[in-house]
Structures are given as C-alpha cells and as structure tokens.
Residue frames as a rotation matrix with the C-alpha (Angstrom) as fourth column:
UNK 1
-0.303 -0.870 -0.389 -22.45
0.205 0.339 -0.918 35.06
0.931 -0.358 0.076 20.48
UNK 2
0.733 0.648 -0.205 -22.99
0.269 0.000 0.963 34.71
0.624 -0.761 -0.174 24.14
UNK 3
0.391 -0.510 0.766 -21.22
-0.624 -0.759 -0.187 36.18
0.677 -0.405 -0.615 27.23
UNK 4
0.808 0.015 0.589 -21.41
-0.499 0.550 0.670 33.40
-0.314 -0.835 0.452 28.99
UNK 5
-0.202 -0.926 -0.320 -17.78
-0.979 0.186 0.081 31.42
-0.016 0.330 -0.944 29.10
UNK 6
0.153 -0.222 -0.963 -17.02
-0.292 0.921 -0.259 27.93
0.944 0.321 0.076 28.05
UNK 7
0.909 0.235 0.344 -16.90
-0.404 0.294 0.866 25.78
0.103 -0.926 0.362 31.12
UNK 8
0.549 -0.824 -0.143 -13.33
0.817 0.565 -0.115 24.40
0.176 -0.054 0.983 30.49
UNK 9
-0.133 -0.930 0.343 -11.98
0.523 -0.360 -0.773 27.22
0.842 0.077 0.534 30.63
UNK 10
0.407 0.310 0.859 -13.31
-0.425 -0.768 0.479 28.05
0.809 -0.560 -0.181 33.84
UNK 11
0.883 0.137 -0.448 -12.16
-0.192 0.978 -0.080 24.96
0.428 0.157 0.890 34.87
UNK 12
0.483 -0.876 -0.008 -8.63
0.855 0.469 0.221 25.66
-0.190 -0.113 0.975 34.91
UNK 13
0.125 -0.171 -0.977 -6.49
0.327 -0.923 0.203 28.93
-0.937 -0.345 -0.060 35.14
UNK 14
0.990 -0.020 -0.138 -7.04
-0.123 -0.590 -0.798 31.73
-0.066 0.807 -0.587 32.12
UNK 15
-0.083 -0.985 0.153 -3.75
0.711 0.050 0.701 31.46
-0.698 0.167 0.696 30.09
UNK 16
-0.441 -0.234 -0.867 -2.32
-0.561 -0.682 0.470 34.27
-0.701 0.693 0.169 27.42
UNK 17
-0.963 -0.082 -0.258 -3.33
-0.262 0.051 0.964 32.00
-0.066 0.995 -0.071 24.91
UNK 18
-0.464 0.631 -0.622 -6.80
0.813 0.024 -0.582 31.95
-0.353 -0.775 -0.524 26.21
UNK 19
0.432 0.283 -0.856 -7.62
-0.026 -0.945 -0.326 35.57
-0.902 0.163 -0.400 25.51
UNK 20
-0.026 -0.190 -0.981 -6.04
-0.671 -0.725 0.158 35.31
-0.741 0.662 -0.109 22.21
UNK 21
-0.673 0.530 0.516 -8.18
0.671 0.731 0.124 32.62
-0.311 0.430 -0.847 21.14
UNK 22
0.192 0.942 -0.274 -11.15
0.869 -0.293 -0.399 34.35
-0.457 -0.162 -0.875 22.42
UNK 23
0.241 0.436 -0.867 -10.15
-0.080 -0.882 -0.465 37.71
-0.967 0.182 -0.177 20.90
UNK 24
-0.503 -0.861 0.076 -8.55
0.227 -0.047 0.973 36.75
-0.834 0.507 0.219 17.51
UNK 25
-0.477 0.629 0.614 -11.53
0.874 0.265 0.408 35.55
0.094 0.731 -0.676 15.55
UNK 26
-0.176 0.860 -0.479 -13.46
0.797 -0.162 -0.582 38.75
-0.578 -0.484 -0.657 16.51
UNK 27
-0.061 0.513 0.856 -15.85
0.768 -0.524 0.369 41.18
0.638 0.680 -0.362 14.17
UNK 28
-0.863 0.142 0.485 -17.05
-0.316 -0.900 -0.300 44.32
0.394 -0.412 0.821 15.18
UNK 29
0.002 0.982 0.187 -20.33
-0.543 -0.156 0.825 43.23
0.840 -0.102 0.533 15.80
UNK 30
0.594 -0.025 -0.804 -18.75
0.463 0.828 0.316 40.88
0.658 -0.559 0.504 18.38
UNK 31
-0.314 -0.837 0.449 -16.04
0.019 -0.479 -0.878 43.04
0.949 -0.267 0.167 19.68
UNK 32
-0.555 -0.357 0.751 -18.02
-0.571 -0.492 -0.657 44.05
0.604 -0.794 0.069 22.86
UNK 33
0.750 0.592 0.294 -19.03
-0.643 0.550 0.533 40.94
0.153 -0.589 0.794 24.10
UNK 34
0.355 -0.853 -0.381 -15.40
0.557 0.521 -0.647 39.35
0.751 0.018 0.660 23.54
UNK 35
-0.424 -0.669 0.610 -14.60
-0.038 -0.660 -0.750 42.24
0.905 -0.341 0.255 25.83
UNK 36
0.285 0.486 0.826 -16.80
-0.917 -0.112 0.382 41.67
0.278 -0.867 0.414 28.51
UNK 37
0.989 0.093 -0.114 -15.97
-0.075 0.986 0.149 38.02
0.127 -0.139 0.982 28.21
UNK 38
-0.003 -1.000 -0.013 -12.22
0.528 0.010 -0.849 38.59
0.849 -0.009 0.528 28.37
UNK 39
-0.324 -0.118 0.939 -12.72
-0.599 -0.742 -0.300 41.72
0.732 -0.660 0.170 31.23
UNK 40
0.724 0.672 0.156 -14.57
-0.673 0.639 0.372 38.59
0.150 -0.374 0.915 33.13
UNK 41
0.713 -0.663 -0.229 -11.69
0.278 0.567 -0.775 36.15
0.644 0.489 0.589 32.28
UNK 42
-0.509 -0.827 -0.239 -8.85
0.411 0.010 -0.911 38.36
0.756 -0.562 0.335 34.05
UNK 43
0.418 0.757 0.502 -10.92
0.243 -0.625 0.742 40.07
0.875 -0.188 -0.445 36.77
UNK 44
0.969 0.061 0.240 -9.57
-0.246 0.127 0.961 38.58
0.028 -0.990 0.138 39.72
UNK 45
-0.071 -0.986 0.154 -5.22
0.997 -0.070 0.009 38.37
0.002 0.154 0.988 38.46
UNK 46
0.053 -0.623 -0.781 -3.02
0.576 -0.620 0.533 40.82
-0.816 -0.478 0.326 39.99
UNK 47
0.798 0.190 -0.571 -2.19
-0.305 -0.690 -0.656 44.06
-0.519 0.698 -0.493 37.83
UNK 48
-0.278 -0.888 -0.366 1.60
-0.881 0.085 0.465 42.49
-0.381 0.452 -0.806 36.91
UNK 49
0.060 -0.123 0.991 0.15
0.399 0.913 0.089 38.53
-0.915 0.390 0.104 35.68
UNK 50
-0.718 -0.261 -0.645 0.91
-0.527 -0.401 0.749 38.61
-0.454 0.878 0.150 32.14
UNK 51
-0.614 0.696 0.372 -2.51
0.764 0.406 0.501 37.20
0.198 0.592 -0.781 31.33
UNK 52
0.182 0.608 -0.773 -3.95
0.570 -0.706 -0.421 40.42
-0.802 -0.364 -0.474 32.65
UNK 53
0.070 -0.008 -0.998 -2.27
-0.052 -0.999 0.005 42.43
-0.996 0.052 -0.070 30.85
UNK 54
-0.972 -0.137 0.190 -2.88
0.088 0.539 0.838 40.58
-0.217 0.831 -0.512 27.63
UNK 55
-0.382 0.918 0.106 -6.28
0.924 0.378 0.060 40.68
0.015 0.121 -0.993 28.42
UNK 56
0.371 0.298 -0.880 -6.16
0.242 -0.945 -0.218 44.82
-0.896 -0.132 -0.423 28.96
UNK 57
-0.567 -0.685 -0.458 -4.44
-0.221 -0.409 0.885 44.73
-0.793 0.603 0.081 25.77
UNK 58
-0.793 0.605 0.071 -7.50
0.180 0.121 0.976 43.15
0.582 0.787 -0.205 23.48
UNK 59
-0.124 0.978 0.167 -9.67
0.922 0.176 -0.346 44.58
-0.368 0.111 -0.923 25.68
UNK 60
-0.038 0.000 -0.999 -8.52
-0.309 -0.951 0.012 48.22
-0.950 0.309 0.037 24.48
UNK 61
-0.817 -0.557 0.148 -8.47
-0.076 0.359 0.930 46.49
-0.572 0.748 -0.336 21.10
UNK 62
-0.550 0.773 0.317 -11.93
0.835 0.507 0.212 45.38
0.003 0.381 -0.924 21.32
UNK 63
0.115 0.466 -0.877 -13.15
0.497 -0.792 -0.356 48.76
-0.860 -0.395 -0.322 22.24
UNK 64
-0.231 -0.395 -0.889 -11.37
-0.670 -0.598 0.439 50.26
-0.705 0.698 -0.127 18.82
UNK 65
-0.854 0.492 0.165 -12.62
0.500 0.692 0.522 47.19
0.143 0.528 -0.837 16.68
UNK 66
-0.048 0.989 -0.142 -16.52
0.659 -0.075 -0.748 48.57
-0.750 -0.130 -0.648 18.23
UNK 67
-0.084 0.380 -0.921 -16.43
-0.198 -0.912 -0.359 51.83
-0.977 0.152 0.152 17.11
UNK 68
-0.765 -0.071 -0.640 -16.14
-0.631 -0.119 0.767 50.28
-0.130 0.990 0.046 13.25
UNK 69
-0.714 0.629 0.305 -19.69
0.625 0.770 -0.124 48.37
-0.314 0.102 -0.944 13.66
UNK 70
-0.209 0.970 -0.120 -21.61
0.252 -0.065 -0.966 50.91
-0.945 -0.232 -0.231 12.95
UNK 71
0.708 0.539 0.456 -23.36
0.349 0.294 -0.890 52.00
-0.614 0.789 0.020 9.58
UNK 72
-0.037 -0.900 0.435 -21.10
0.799 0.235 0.554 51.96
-0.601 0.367 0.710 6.51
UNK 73
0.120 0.600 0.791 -22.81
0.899 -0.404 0.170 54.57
0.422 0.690 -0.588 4.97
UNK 74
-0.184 -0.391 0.902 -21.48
0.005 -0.918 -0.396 57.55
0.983 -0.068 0.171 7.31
UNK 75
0.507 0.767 0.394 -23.54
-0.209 -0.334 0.919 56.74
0.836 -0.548 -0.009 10.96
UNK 76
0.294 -0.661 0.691 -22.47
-0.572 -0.701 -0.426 57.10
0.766 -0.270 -0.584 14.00
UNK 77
-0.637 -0.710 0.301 -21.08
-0.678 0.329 -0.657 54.13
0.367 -0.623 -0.691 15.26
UNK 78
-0.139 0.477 -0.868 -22.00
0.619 0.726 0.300 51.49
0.773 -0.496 -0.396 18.27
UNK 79
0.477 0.147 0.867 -23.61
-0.417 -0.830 0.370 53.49
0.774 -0.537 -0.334 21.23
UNK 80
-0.411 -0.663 -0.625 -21.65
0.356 0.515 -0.780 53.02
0.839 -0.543 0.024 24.16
C-alpha cells in the first residue's frame, strides 16, 4: 500500500466518508500508512470541521490497530 493519495480525492474537498473508506478496510500491517494518509487528508481543516475530527478519530484507531502487527508468537509489536 502506498502513501501517496488517489488524485480524486485531492481533487475535491476530504469528506467524513472519505476517511472511512480509507480507514475501514485496514489490517495492522496497513494501519500506519492509512494514518499518515488520513493525518495528510485533514491537515489543513480547522480543529471543529467534522472531517477532522473523524479523521483524529481513526487516526487514534490506526495507532491501536499497529500495535497488533507484530509477532503472534509473544514479540514486541511494530516499532514506533
């Protein structure tokens, strides 16, 4: 998966349903590139738009999704 964003949706203003495309489908092993790509996404909206704060809401989501990528077997996670 890549960091880089779809061009339509740069295109035209980030909506709520936007970011919860982009975060629904996501794995751990993806988690923290959906977050950068989403932390990218609302950078520049005010702290009240409700697509920000959708977007602070899966990215704290994606952050708790990482921590379960790492080995299944007891290790110690994704390094952050």
């Amino acid at each position: 998966m890549s960091e880089a964003e779809r061009p339509d949706r740069l295109a035209r203003p980030v909506t709520v349903e936007d970011i919860r495309a982009l975060a629904g489908p996501s794995t751990p092993h993806f988690a923290l590139q959906i977050r950068n790509r989403i932390r990218k996404l609302i950078a520049g909206l005010p702290a009240d738009d409700p697509v920000r704060r959708e977007g602070e809401v899966q990215i704290a989501r994606m952050n708790e999704l990482a921590e379960h990528s790492g080995d299944p077997r007891g290790g110690t996670g994704v390094a952050h």
